[in-house]
C-alpha positions, 0 to 999 in steps of 0.5 A, a space after each residue: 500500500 502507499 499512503 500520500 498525507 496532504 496538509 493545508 494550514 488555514 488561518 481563515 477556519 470558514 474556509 478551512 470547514 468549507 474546504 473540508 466538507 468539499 473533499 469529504 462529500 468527494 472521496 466519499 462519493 469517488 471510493 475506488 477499488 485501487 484507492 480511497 482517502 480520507 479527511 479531517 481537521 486538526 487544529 487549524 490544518 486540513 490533513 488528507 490521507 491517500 491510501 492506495 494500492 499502487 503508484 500510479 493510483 496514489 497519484 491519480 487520487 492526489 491530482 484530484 485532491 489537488 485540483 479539488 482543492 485549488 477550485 475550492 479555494 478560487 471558488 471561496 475567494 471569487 465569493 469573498 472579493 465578491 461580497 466585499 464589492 457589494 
């Protein structure tokens, strides 16, 4: 098995939440047979384990960890500058 752990720490915790519920609703919903991840907050860190059964799947969860997690973070910013524009 190889196992990936990807840390996010956040000073903003409505962000951190958000983010967490993101990926939580993803991996649960996208559990394969090569694969799985798990998520969960510690302290102000968003802490995400890949377990995977071979390289290549460990790298495919990851690239769609990442990619969920960089549009979450675009999403929650075009929201906020939003907001403040109001």
């Amino acid at each position: 098995m190889n196992t990936i752990t990807i840390e996010v720490e956040l000073d903003d915790l409505e962000l951190l939440d958000t983010l967490y519920q993101t990926i939580d609703v993803e991996m649960t919903a996208t559990k394969t047979e090569r694969g799985e991840a798990s998520v969960k907050i510690i302290d102000q860190t968003l802490q995400v384990t890949i377990i995977a059964q071979d390289y290549v799947a460990a790298r495919a969860l990851t690239n769609s960890i990442m990619r969920l997690l960089q549009t979450s973070v675009d999403v929650a910013e075009s929201i906020t500058i939003r907001k403040s524009e109001d």
